[in-house]
Structure formats: C-alpha cells, structure tokens
matplotlib code that plots the C-alpha trace (Angstrom):
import matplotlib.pyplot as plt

x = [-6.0, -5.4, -7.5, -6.4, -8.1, -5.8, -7.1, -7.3, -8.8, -10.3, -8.1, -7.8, -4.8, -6.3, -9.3, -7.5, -5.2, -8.3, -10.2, -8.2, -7.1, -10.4, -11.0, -8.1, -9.1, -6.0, -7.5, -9.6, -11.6, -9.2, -8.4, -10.6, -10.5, -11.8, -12.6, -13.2, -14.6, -12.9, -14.7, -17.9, -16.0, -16.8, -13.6, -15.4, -18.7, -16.6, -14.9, -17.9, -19.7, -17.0, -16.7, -20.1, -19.0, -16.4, -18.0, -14.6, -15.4, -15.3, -16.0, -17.1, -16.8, -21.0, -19.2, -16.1, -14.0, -11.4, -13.8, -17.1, -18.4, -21.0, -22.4, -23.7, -26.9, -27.4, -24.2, -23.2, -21.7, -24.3, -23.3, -26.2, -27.7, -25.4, -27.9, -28.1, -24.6, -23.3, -19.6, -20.3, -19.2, -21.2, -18.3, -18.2, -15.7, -16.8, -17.1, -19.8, -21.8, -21.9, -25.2, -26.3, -27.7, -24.4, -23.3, -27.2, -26.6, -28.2, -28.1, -24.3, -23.4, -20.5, -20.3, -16.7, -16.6, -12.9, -12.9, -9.4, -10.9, -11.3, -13.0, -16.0, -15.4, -15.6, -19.0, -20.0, -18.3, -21.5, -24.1, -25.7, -24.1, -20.3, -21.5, -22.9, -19.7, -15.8, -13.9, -11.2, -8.5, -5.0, -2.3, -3.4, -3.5, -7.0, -8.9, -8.1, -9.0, -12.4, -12.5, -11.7, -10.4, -13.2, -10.7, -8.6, -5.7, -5.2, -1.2, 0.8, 3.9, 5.1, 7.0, 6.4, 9.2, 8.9, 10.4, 10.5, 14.5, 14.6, 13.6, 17.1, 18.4, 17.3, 16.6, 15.2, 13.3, 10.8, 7.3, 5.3, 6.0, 4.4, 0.9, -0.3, 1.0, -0.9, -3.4, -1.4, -2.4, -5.5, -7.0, -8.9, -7.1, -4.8, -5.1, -2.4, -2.7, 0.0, 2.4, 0.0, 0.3, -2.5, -2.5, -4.2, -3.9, -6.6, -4.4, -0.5, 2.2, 5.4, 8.1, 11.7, 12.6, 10.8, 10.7, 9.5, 8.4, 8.1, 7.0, 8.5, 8.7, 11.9, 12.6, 11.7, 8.0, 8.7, 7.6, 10.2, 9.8, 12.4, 12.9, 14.6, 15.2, 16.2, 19.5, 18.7, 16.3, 17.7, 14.4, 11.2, 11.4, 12.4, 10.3, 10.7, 14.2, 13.8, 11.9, 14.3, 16.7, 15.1, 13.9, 17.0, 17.9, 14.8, 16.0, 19.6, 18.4, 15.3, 17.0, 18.6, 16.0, 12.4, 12.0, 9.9, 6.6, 8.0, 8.3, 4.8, 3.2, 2.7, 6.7, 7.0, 5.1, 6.8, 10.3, 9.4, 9.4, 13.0, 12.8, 9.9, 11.5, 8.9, 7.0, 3.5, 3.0, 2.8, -0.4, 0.4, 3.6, 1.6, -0.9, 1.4, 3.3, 0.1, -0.9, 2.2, 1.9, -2.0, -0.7, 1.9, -0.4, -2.8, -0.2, 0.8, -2.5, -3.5, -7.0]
y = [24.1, 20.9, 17.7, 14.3, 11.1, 8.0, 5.0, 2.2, -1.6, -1.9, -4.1, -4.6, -2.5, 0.3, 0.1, 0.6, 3.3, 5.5, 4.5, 5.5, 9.2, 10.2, 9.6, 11.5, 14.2, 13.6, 13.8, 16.6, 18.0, 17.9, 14.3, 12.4, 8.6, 6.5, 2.9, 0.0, -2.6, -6.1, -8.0, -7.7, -6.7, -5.1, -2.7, -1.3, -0.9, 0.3, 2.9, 4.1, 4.4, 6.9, 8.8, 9.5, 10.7, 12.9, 14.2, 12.7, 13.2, 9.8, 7.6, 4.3, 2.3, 1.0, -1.9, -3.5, -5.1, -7.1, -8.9, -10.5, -7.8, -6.2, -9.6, -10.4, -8.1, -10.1, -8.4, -9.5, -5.9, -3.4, -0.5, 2.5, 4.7, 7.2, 9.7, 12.1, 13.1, 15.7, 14.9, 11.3, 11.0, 8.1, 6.4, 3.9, 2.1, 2.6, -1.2, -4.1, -3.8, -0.1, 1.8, 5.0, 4.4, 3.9, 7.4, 9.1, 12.5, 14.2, 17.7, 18.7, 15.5, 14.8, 11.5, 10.0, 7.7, 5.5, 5.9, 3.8, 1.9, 4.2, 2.3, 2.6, 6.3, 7.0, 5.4, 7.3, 10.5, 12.6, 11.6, 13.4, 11.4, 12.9, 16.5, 15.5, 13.6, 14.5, 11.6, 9.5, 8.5, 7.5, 9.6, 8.8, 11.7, 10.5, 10.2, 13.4, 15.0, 13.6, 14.4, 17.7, 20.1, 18.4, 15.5, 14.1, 12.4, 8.7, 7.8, 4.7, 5.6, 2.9, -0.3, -3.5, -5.7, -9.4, -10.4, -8.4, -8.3, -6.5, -3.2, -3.1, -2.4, 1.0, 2.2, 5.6, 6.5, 9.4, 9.1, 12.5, 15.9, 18.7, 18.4, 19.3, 22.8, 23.1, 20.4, 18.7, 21.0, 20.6, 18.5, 19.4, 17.0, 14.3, 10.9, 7.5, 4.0, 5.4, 2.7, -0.3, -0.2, -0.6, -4.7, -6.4, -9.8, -11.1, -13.2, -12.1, -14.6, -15.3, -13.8, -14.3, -10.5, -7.5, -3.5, -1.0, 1.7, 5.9, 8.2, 11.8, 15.6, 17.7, 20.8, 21.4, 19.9, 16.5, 13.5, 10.3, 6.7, 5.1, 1.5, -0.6, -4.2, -7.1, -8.4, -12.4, -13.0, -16.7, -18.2, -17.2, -17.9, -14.9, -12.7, -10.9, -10.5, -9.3, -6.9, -5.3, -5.3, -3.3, -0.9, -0.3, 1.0, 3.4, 4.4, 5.2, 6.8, 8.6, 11.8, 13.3, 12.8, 12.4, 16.3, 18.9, 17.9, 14.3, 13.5, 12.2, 10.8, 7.5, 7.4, 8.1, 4.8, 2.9, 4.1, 3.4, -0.4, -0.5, 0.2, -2.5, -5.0, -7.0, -7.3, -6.8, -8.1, -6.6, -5.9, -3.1, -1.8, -1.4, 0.4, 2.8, 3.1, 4.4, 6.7, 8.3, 9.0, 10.4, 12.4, 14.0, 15.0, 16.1, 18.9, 19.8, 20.1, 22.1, 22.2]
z = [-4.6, -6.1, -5.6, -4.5, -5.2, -3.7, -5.4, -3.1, -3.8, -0.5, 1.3, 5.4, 5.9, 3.4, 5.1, 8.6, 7.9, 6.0, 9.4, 11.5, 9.9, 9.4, 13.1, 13.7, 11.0, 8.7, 5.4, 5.1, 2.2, -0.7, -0.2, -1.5, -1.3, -3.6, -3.0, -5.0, -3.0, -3.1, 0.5, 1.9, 5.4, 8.7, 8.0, 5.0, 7.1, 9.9, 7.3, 6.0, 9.0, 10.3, 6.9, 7.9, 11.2, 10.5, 7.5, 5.5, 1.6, -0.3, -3.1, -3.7, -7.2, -7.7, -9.4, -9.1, -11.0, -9.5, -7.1, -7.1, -4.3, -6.4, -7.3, -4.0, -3.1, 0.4, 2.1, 5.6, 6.5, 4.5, 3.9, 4.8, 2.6, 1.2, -0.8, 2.1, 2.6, 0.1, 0.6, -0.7, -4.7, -6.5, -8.7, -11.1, -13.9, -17.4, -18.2, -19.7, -16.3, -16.4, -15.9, -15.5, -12.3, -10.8, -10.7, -9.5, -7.2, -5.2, -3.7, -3.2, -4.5, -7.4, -9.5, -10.9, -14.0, -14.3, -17.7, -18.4, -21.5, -24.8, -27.0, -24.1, -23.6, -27.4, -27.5, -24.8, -26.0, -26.9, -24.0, -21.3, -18.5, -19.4, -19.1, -15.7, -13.9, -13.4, -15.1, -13.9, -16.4, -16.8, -18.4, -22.2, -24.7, -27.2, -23.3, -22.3, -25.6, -24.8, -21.0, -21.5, -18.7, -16.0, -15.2, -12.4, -13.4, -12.4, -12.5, -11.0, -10.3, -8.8, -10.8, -9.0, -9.4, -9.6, -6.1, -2.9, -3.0, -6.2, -4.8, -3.2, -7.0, -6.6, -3.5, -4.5, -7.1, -8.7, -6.9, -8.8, -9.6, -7.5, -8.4, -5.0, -5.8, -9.0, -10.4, -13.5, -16.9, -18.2, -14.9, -12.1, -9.8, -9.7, -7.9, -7.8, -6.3, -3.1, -2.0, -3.5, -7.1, -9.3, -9.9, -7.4, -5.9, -3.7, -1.2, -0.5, -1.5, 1.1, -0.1, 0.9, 1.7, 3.2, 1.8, 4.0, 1.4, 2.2, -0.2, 0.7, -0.6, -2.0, -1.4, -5.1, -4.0, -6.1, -4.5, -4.3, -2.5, -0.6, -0.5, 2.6, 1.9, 4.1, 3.8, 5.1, 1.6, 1.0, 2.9, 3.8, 7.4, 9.9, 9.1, 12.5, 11.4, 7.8, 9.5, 11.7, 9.3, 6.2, 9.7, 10.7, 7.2, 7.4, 11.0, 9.4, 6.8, 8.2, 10.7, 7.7, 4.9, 6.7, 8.4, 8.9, 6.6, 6.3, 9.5, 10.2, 13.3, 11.7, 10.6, 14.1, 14.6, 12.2, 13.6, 17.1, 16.6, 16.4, 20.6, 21.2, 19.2, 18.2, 14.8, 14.6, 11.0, 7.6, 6.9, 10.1, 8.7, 5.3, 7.0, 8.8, 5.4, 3.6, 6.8, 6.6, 2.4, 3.1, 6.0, 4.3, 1.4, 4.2, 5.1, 1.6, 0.3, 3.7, 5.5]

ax = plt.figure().add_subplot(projection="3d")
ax.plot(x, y, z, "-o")
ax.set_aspect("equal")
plt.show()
C-alpha cells in the first residue's frame, strides 16, 4: 500500500479542512500530512492538538521556509511536546538553517528530510543522518540516484496561471497517474501540494474571476482536475455572483462525472450551496475543495 504525504504550507483553510477530517477520521494511516508552518495560529494548535486525539499520523517541517515562524521561540499558540507519540514524523527542509536536531526520533518515530536542493544533498550524500530518515524530493533523476529506493516522491501537478480566468482555457486537465495503486517505481510513497500549488503567497490578491477546482479518479485510476470559471470576470466586485456561476458549472457537470468514489461528503457540501444561495467566502469553498481531494484519497488508499 502506497503512502501519501499532501504537502500543505499551513494556511487557515488547510488547517481547517485537516481539522476537521481527522475529527471525522477521514485520513487514516496512509495519509500522512505534512505541514510547513507559515503563522503562529490557534488553527495549527487546534490541528495539532486533535492529531493528537485521533492518533492522525503527521509531519511538521522544524524550520520553514516561506515564513518567519521558526524565528520566533516565544509562540502565542505553542504547540505541545510531540516526542511521545509514535505516529508523529519529525521533518525538516535540507537548507542553510538545517540541523541535525531537527529530524531527532524516538521510539516508533520516522523523520522526513525535503531534500529539493542537490547541491545540499550531494554534500550530505555519505552521512549518517540519510541512512536514518525517508527523503522527500521532487521528480529529478541525480536526487533520486542519491535517495535511493527509501523516498517519497514530491510532484506539483498543478500549473497556476497568471489570472483566475485563465483556467477557463482548459477546463480539464491530467492531475497524477495511479500511484495510490502502486507507489511510483523506485519510491516508497508519493506526496503533491493537492489543489494549492507549491508557490506560496502570504496574503491573497482580489481577482476579477472565481474557479472552483475538483480533483477526481478514472476508471483507469488516473487522477484529473476540473476547473469552473465565472463568466462576469470584467470587475472584481460580485463576488457572490462569480460564485454561483462557476457552481453552477460544477453542479452541471458534477451528476455524470463525480460518482461512486468521487462523490464525496464534502462535494456534497460544496454542491449544496447552490440551494442556500448565499456565499460563505473562499477560504470555505477552498477548504471544502481540499476535503473532498483528501477524502477521495482516503477511500482509494483504504483504511
């Protein structure tokens, strides 16, 4: 059985939708989240704390590197003491600030290294610390070779277009082939950056359209993403009705595309706005977007 390792940057509406299926025991123990933090928030303690609960395997990057998080030792929201729980996985990026230390284990416990830089891999090629962690890299032929077969493969399949409306020029595209059938050749797992994409942008811009984006399976096991795009893009204001239009494309297109393992209870969710009519914001129709990718790996992947 294949492992999966969604890479996420911590953001609110990450935070929320991991949150909320662990609570509702949607992950399980071959997904395996791993989180870079980007805020010193309650929704991260919150996460954490309920990880804990649940006994939810998860990772957390020691230090950062799209925020100033780690710089801060006085946090608002600590987060507890995570030596004693053997489903925990000590991570850290293969950077300057990189130290051993990051990636200590105890009993049961297994460390990740992001490895995505090979000039810092290479240097690091023949010590101790490589035979003792399972590395994270990107598809790249002279890291693998150094990696060996104790790796987890870190894609990002999604292209992020300049503007919003530009997802309209192809409304379907080629997510990933089936590696939650078999782990990719040569890899013990595979992980991506779901719906998000792997820059990151510490405040969201306004933007004159809206894209409700699902990711969902083929009968030949491939995964694809579907775009839906406003049609009323010529200003940023009505964003209640941008909304309902790119919703009512899903909720055309959803009956004959989105069944049996696709149809998810948080594309339920999504779809059910249609009847309320109202628009509760983007940050929750991102969050119910990226529940209803890690539920759907949930039930390919199985318990």
């Amino acid at each position: 059985m294949s492992l999966y390792t969604p890479y996420f940057r911590g953001r609110m509406y990450d935070l929320l939708a991991l949150k909320t299926l662990a609570e509702q025991h949607r992950l399980g123990p071959h997904v395996v989240p791993i989180i870079e933090p980007v805020r010193d928030s309650k929704e991260l303690q919150q996460t954490v704390a309920t990880f804990i609960k649940v006994r939810q395997p998860f990772s957390l990057i020691a230090n950062p590197q799209v925020s100033v998080y780690g710089l801060n030792p006085n946090k608002l929201h600590p987060l507890p003491d995570l030596s004693p729980y053997p489903f925990f996985h000590p991570a850290a990026i293969l950077a300057a600030d990189f130290s051993r230390d990051f990636l200590t284990t105890t009993t049961g416990q297994t460390s990740f290294l992001i490895a995505p830089n090979y000039p810092l891999l290479k240097a690091y090629e023949h010590s101790a610390i490589l035979k003792r962690t399972t590395l994270v890299i990107p598809d790249e032929a002279r890291l693998h070779q150094i990696a060996g077969n104790q790796a987890i493969l870190l894609t990002d399949p999604v292209a992020t277009p300049h503007h919003v409306a530009d997802y309209g020029l192809l409304t379907d595209e080629y997510f990933a082939p089936a590696n939650w059938d078999n782990a990719p050749f040569g890899y013990q797992g595979f992980g991506d950056f779901s719906l998000v994409g792997k820059p990151y942008f510490d405040r969201g811009m306004p933007s004159r359209a809206i894209a409700l984006h699902v990711i969902y399976v083929t009968r030949n096991g491939t995964l694809r993403i579907h775009h839906c795009v406003s049609d009323s893009n010529t200003s940023m204001r009505g964003q209640k009705q941008k909304f309902s239009e790119a919703l009512a494309k899903l909720t055309a297109w959803a009956p004959t595309h989105l069944t049996g393992l696709n149809r998810t209870p948080a594309l339920d969710e999504l779809l059910a706005y249609g009847n309320l009519r109202k628009f509760s914001g983007l940050g929750t129709v991102k969050k119910l977007s990226l529940m209803h990718h890690l539920q759907l790996m949930h039930r390919l992947l199985g318990d």
